[in-house]
C-alpha positions in Angstrom: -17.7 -9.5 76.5 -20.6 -8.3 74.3 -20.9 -4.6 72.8 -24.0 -2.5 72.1 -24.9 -1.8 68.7 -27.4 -1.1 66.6 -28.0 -4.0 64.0 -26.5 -4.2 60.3 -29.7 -3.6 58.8 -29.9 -0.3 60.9 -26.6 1.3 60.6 -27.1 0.7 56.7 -30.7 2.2 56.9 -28.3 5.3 58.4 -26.0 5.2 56.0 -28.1 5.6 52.7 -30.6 8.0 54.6 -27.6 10.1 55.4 -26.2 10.0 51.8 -30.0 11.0 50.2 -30.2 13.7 52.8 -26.7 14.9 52.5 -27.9 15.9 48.7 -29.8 18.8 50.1 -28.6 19.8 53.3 -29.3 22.6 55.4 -29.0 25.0 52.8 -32.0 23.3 50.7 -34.5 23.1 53.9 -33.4 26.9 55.0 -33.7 27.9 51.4 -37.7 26.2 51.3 -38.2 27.4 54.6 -37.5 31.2 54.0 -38.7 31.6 50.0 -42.3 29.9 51.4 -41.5 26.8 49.7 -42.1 23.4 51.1 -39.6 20.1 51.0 -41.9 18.1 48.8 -38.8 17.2 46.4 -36.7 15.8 49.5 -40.1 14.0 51.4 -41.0 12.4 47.5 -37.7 11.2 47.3 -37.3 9.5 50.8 -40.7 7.6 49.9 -39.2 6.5 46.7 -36.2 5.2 48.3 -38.5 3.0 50.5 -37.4 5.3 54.2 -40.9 7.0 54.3 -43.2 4.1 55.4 -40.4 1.6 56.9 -42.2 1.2 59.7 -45.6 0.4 57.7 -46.4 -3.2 56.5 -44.4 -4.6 53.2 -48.0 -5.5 52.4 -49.1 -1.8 52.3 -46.4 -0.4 50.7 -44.3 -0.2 53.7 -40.8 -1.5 54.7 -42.0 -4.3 57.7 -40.0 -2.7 60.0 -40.3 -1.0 63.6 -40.4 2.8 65.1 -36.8 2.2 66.1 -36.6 2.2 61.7 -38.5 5.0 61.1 -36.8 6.7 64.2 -33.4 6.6 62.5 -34.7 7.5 59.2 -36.0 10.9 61.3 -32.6 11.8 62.8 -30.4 11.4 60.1 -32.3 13.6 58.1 -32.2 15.7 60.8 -28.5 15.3 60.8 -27.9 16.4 57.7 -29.7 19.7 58.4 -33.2 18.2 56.9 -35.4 18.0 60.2 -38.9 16.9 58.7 -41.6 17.0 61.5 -43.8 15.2 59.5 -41.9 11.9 59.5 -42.9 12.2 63.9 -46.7 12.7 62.3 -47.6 10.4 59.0 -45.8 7.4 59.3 -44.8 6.8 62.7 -48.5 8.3 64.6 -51.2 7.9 61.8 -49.5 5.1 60.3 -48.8 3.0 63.7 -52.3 3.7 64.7 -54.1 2.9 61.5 -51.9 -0.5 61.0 -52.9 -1.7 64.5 -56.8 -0.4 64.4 -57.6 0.2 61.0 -59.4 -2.3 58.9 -58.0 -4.0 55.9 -59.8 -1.8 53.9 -58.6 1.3 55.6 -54.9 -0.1 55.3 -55.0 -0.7 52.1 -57.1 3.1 51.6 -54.5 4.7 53.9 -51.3 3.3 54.4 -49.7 3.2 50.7 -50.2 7.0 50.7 -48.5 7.8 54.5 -45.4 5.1 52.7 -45.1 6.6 49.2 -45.8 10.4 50.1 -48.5 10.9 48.1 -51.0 10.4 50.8 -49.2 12.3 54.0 -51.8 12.4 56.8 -51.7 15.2 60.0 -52.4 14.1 63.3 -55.3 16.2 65.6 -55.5 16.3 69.1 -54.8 19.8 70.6 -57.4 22.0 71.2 -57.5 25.6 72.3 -58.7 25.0 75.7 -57.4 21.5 75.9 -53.5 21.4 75.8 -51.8 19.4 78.3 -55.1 18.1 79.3 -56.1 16.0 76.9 -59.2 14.7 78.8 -60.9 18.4 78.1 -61.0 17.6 74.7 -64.2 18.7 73.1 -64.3 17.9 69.8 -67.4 15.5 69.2 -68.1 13.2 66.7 -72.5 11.9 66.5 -73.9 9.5 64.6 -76.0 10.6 61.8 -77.6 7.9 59.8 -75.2 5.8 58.3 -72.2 8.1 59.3 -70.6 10.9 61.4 -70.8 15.0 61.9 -67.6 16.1 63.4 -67.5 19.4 65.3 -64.8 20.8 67.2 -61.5 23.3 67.0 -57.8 22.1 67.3 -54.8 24.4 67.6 -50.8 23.5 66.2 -51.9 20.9 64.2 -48.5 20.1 61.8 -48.2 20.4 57.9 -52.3 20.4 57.2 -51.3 22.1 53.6 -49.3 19.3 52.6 -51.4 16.4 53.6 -54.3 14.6 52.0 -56.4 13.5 55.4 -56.3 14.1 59.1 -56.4 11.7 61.8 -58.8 13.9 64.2 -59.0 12.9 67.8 -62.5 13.7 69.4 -65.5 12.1 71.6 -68.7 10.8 71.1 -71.2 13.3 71.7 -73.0 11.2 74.4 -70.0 11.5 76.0 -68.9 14.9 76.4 -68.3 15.3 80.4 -66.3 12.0 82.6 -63.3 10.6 81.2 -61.8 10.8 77.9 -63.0 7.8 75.3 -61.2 9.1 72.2 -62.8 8.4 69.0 -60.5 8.3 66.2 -61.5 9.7 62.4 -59.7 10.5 59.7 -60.9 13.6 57.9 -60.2 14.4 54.3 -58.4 17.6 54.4 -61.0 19.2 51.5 -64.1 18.3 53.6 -66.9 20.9 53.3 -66.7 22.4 57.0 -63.1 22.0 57.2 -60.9 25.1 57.5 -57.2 25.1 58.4 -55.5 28.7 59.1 -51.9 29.3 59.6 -50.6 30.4 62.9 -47.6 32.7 62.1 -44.2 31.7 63.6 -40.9 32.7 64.4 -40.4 29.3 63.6 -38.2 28.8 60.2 -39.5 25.8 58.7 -41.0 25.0 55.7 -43.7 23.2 57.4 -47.0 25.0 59.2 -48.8 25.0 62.1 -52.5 25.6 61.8 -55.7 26.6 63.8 -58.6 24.1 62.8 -61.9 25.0 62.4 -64.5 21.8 62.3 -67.7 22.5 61.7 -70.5 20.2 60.7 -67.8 17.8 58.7 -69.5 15.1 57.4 -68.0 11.3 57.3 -68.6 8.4 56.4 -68.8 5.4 59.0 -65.9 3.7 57.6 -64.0 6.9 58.5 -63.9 5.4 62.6 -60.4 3.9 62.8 -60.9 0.9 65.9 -63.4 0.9 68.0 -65.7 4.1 69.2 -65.0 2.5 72.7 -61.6 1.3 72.5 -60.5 3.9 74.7 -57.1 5.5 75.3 -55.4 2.4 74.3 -56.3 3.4 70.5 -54.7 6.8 71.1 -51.7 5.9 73.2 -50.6 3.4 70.3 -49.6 6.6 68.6 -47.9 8.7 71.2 -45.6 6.7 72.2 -44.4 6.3 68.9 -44.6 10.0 69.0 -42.1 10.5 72.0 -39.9 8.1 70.0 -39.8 10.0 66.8 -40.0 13.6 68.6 -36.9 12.6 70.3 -35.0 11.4 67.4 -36.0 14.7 65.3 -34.5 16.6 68.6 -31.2 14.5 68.7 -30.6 15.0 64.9 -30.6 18.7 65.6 -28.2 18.2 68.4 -26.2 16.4 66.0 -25.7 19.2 63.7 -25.5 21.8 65.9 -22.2 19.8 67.6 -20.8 18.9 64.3 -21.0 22.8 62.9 -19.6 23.7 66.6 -16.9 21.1 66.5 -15.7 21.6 62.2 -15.8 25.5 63.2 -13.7 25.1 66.5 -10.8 22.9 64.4 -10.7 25.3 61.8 -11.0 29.0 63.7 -8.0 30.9 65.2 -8.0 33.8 67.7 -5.0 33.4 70.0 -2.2 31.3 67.7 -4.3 27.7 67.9 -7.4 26.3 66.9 -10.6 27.5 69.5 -11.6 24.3 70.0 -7.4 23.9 72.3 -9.0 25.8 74.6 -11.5 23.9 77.3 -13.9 26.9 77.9 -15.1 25.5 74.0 -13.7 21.8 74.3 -15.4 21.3 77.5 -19.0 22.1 76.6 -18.9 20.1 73.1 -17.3 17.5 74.9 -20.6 17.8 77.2 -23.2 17.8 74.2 -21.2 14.7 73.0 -21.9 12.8 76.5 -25.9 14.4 76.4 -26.8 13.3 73.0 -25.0 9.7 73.6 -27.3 9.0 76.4 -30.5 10.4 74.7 -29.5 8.3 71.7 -29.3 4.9 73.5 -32.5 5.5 75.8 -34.6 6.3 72.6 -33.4 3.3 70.9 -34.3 1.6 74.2 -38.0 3.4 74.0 -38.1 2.1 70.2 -36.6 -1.7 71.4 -39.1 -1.8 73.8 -42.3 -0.8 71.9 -41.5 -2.8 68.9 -41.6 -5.6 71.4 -44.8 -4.7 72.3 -44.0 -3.7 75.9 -46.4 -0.7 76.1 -45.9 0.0 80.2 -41.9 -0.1 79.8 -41.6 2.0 76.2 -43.9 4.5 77.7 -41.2 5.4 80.5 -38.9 5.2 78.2 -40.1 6.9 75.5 -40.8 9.9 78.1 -37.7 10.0 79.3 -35.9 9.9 75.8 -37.8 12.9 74.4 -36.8 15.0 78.2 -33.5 14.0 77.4 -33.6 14.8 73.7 -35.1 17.8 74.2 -32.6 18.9 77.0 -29.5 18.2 74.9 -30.6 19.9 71.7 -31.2 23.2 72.8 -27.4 22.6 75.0 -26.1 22.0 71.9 -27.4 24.5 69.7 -26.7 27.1 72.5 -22.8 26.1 73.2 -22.1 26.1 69.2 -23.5 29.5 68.4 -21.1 30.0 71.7 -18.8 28.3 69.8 -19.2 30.3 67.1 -19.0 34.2 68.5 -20.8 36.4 66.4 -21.1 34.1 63.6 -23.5 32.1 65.8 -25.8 34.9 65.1 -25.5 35.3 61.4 -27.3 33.5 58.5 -24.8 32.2 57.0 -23.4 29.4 59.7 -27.7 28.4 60.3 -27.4 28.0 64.1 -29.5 30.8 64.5 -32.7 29.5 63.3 -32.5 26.4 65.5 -32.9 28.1 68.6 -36.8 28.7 68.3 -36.4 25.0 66.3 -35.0 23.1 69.3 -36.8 25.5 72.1 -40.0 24.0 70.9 -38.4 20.3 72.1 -39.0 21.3 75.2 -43.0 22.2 75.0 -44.1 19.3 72.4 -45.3 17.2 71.6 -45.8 16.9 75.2 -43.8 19.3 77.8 -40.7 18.9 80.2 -43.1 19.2 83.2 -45.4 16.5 82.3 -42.7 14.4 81.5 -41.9 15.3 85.4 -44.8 14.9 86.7 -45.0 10.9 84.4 -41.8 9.9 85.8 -42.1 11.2 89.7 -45.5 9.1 89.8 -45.2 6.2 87.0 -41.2 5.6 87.9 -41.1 6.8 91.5 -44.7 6.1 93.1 -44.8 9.7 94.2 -48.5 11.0 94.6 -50.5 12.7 91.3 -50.1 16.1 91.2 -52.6 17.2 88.3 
């Protein structure tokens, strides 16, 4: 009879995330979050414990391990009340991309940076009048003599303000109308012609979202990561592990939403006993339990399967993880402000905030419906529908 678990190595990855996160909590990140502040203290200090980059290379500063690595790191941050979404950006997209595309000199340019925190890199692909579909994507990229002159916009692009470069997604100029052939560049974040505005949020989070204005940036050639025509392939190496680590942000959440629900309906009173007697509040945690359980093992089956280089499969999976993720996070946030009556709505007991927080889970980094619309025709063989 055989068991699943995760391995050693991973539960003790948890363990001593957990235990660095727990040191700042939900009261930190809340506290950053509403004063304007940013989490540069807790994201320094994950990097120096070696968590940051575990996914990266040991021989660019990283840790040698997979996105099922840097996917635990995410969610037990998020846990502990600490959901960073620039672990689903740096290290897991820019970093995956650059350490499969990237030449040795860009690696070793690139990588110890995303790894020690000192070089965080956003990721660039959404564009104002190219959401969902990617393929409208206008942002162009020709040659000028030895180099590059970007042009373009992008829309809710993460945590510009706190990183160093940008991994910009765009297409050749030559190749503006047919199919997408993604060129990949990473943009220094102080580029002449680069302009980053903030979008304002009901969002509490310490970290941004930005409009981006590109105009007439100028690059260097060395600033292509892979190939000009390597296609989707190049970009899809990246969202994947995106899914992965947007999932595990969204099943942290779900975590601590349950946990606050279930230490609040042990401890609370109304009619004689505890709440948490009754099943009109057991029943539903009971429920989140079940939900996040499931999410959890098909994301570590996404992760399993990517890290063994099974593209096809982990994309499913990865899909179906972040749905499911995303589903059972805002369940759980919703049944324990339930769970908590009027305190649900209050300040103190942050539940509150994580409505808009796990809401969002739903829409990106790529939305319930064309998760749908993946699964009825990748899984199911039913005919395209967009």
């Amino acid at each position: 009879m055989t068991t699943y678990t995760e391995t050693e190595e991973r539960q003790e990855l948890r363990k001593a995330v957990t235990a660095l996160a727990s040191k700042y909590g939900r009261e930190y990140f809340d506290g950053q979050a509403r004063s304007g502040g940013k989490t540069t203290e807790l994201w320094l200090d994950i990097a120096q414990h070696g968590f940051l980059g575990v996914n990266v290379p040991e021989e660019y500063g990283g840790g040698g391990g997979g996105i099922g690595d840097v996917a635990a790191v995410c969610e037990e941050l998020a846990a502990q009340g600490c959901p960073l979404l620039l672990m689903v950006v740096s290290p897991a997209i820019c970093g995956t991309i650059i350490s499969r595309y990237g030449t040795e000199e860009q690696k070793r340019r690139w990588l110890p940076g995303i790894c020690d925190g000192t070089g965080t890199m956003a990721f660039a692909i959404t564009e104002p009048d190219a959401g969902t579909n990617t393929h409208n994507i206008t942002t162009t990229a020709r040659r000028d003599g030895d180099g590059w002159v970007l042009n373009g916009r992008k829309i809710w692009i993460s945590g510009v303000d706190e990183a160093s470069n940008v991994l910009v997604v765009s297409r050749t100029e030559d190749a503006k109308t047919g199919r997408l052939k993604p060129c990949l560049f990473v943009v220094p974040t102080d580029s002449p012609g680069f302009e980053a505005k903030a979008i304002p949020m009901e969002l509490v989070s310490p970290e941004k979202q930005f409009q981006v204005f590109i105009d007439d940036v100028r690059l260097p050639a060395d600033a292509l990561v892979g190939d000009e025509d390597g296609g989707l392939v190049q970009l899809f190496a990246g969202l994947n592990p995106e899914r992965i680590l947007a999932a595990a942000f969204n099943l942290g959440l779900a975590r601590y939403a349950l946990d606050k629900a279930v230490a609040y309906a042990k401890e609370r009173q109304v009619f004689s006993t505890p709440i948490g007697a009754h099943q009109a509040i057991a029943h539903p945690l009971a429920q989140s339990h079940i939900e996040i359980e499931m999410a959890r093992l098909m994301n570590q089956k996404a992760a399993a399967l990517f890290d063994a280089g099974d593209e096809l499969a982990a994309g499913e999976a990865a899909n179906m993880a972040k749905y499911a993720a995303a589903e059972a996070a805002c369940d759980a946030v919703d049944r324990a402000i339930q769970t908590h009556g009027g305190n649900g709505a209050s300040q103190e007991y942050g539940l509150a905030s994580l409505l808009v927080a796990t809401r969002v889970g739903r829409i990106a980094p790529v939305s319930r419906e064309m998760i749908l619309n993946f699964v009825a025709m990748h899984s199911l063989g039913l005919p395209k529908s967009y």
